[in-house]
ChimeraX commands (.cxc) that place a marker at each C-alpha (Angstrom):
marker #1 position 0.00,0.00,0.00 radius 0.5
marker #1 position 3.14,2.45,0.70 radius 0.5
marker #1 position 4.26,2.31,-2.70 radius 0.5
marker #1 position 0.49,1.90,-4.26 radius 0.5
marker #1 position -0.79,5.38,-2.73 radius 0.5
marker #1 position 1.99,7.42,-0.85 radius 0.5
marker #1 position 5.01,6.72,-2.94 radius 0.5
marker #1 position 3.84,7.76,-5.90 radius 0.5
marker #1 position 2.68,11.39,-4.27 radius 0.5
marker #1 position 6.10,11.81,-3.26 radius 0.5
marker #1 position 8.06,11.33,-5.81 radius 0.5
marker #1 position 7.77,11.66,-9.55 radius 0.5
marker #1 position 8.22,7.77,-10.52 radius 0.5
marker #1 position 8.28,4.56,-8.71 radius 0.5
marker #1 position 10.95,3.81,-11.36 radius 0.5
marker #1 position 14.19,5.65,-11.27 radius 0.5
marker #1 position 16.74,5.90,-12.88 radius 0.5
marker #1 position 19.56,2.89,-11.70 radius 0.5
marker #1 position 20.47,3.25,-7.66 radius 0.5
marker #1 position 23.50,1.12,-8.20 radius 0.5
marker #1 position 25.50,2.93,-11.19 radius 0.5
marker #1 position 28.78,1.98,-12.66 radius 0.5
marker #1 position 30.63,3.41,-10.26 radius 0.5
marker #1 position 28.93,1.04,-7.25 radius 0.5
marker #1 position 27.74,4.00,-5.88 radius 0.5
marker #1 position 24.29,4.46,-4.21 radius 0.5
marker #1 position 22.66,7.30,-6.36 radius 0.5
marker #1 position 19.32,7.98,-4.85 radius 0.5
marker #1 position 17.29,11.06,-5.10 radius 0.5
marker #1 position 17.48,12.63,-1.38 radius 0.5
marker #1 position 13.92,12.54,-0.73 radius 0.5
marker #1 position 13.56,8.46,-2.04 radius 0.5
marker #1 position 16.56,7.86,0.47 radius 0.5
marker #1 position 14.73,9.83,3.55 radius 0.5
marker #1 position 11.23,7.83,2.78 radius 0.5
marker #1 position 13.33,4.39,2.34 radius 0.5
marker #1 position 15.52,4.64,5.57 radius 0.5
marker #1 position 11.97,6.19,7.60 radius 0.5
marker #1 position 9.58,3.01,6.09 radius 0.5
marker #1 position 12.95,0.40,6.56 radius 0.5
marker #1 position 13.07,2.05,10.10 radius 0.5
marker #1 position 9.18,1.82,11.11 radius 0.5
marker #1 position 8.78,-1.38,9.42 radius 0.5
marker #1 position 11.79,-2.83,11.37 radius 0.5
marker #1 position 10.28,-1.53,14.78 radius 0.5
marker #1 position 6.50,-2.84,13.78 radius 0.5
marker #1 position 8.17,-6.31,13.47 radius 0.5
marker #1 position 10.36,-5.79,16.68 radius 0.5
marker #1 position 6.96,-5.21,18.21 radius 0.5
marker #1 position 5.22,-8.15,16.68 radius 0.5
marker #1 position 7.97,-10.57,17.36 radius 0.5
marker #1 position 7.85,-9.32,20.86 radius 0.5
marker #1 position 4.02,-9.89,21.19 radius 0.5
marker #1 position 4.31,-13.10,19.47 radius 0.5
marker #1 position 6.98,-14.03,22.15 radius 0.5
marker #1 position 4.64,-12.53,25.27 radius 0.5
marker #1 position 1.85,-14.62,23.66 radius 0.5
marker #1 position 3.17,-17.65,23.75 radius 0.5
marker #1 position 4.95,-17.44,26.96 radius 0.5
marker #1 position 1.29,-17.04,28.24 radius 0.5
marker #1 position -0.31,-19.43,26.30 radius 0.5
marker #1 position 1.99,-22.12,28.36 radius 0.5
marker #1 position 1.24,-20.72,31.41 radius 0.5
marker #1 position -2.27,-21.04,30.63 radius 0.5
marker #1 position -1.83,-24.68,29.95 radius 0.5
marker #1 position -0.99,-25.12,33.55 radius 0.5
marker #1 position -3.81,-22.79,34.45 radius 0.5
marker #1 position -5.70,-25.55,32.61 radius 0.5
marker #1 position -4.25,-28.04,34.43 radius 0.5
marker #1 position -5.18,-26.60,37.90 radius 0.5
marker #1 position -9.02,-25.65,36.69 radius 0.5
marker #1 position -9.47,-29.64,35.58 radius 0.5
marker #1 position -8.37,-30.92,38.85 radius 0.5
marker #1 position -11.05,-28.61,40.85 radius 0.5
marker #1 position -13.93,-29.35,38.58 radius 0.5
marker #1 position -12.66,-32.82,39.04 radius 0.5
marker #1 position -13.10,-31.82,42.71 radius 0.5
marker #1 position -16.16,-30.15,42.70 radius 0.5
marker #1 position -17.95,-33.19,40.56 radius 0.5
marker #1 position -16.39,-35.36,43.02 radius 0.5
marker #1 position -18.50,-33.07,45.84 radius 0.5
marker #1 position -21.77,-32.76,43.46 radius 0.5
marker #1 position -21.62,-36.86,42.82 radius 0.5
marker #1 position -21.25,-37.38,46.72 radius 0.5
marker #1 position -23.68,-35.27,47.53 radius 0.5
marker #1 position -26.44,-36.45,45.23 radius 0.5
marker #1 position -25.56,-40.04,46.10 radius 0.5
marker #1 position -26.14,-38.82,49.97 radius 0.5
marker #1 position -29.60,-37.04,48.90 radius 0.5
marker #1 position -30.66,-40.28,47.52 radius 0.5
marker #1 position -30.13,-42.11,50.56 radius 0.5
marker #1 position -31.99,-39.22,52.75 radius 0.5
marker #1 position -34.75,-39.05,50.72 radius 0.5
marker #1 position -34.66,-43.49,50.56 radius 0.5
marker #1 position -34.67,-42.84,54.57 radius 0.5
marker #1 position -37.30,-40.36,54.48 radius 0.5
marker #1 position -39.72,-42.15,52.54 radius 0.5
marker #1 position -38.88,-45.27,54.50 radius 0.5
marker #1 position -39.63,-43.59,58.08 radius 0.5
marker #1 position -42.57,-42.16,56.51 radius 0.5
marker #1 position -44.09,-45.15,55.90 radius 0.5
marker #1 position -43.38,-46.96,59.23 radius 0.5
marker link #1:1,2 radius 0.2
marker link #1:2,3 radius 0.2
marker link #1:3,4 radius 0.2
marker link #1:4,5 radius 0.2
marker link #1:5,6 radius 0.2
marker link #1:6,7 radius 0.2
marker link #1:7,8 radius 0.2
marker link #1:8,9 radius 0.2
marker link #1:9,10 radius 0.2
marker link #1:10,11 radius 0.2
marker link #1:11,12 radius 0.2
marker link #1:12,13 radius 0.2
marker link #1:13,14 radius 0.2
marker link #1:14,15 radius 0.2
marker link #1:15,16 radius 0.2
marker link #1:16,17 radius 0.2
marker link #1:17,18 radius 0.2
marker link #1:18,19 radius 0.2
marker link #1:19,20 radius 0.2
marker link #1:20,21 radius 0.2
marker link #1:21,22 radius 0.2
marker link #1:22,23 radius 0.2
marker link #1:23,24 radius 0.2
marker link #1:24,25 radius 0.2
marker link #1:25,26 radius 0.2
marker link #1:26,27 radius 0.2
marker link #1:27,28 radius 0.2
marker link #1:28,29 radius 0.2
marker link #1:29,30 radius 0.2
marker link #1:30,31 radius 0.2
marker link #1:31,32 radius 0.2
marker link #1:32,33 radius 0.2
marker link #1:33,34 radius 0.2
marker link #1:34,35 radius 0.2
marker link #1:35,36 radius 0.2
marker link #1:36,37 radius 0.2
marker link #1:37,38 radius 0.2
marker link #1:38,39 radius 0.2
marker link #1:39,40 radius 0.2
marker link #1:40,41 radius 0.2
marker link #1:41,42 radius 0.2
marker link #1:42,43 radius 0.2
marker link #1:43,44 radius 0.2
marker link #1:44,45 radius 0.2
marker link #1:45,46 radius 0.2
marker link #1:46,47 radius 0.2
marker link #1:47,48 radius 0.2
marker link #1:48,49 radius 0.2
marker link #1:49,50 radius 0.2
marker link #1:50,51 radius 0.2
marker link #1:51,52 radius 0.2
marker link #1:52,53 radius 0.2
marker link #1:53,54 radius 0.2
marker link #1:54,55 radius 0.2
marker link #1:55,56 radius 0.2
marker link #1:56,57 radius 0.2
marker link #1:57,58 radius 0.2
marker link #1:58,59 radius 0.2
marker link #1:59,60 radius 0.2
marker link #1:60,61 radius 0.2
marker link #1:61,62 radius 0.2
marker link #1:62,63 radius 0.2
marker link #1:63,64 radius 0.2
marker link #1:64,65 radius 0.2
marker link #1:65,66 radius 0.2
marker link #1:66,67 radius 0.2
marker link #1:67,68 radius 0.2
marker link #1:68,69 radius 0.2
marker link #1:69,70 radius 0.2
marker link #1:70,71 radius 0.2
marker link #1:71,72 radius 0.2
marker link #1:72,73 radius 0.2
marker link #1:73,74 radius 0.2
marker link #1:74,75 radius 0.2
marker link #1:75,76 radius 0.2
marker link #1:76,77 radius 0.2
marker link #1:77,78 radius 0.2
marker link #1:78,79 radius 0.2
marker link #1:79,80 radius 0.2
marker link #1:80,81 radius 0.2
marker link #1:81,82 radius 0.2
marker link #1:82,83 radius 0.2
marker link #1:83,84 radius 0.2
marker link #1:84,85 radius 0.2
marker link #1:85,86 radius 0.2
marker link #1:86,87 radius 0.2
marker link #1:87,88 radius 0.2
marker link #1:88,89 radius 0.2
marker link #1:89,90 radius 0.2
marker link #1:90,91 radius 0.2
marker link #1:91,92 radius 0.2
marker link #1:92,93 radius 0.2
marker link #1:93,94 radius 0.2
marker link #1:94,95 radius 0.2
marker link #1:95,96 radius 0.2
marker link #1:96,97 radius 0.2
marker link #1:97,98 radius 0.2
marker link #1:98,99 radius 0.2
marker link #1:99,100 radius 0.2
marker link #1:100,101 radius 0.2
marker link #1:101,102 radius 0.2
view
């Protein structure tokens, strides 16, 4: 998109004449060299950024596996609870209705 709409703005061709010439100099119009080394620059620090989000990211996402982890055990633990105490109302309510029939 830089080159599509900005570039093009800027400067009076996307296609100059050779950069490299004979001599194996770098011949670029001033301006073309300030909006290279600014886009190389930003484009460099958006990746820094990216690469350090990407590393943040996944640095969380395995401590979230052990977060994981820990939330399966106590669901394990609170079925565990549910299961024992619906097997106990069962046997009330067996108790009850056996009482209540004496």
């Amino acid at each position: 998109p830089f080159f599509i709409f900005i570039m093009p703005r800027i400067v009076a061709s996307l296609h100059p004449d050779p950069i490299i010439n004979p001599q194996a100099k770098i011949n670029m119009n001033p301006t073309m060299l300030m909006i290279f080394l600014a886009s190389l620059a930003s484009f460099t620090s958006i990746y820094y950024w990216m690469f350090k989000l990407k590393v943040r990211i996944t640095r969380l996402d395995h401590q979230q596996h052990s977060l994981y982890i820990v939330l399966f055990i106590v669901l394990i633990c609170w079925f565990g609870i549910y299961g024992y105490l619906f097997s106990l109302d069962k046997k009330v309510t067996k108790l009850e209705n056996k009482i209540n029939k004496e």
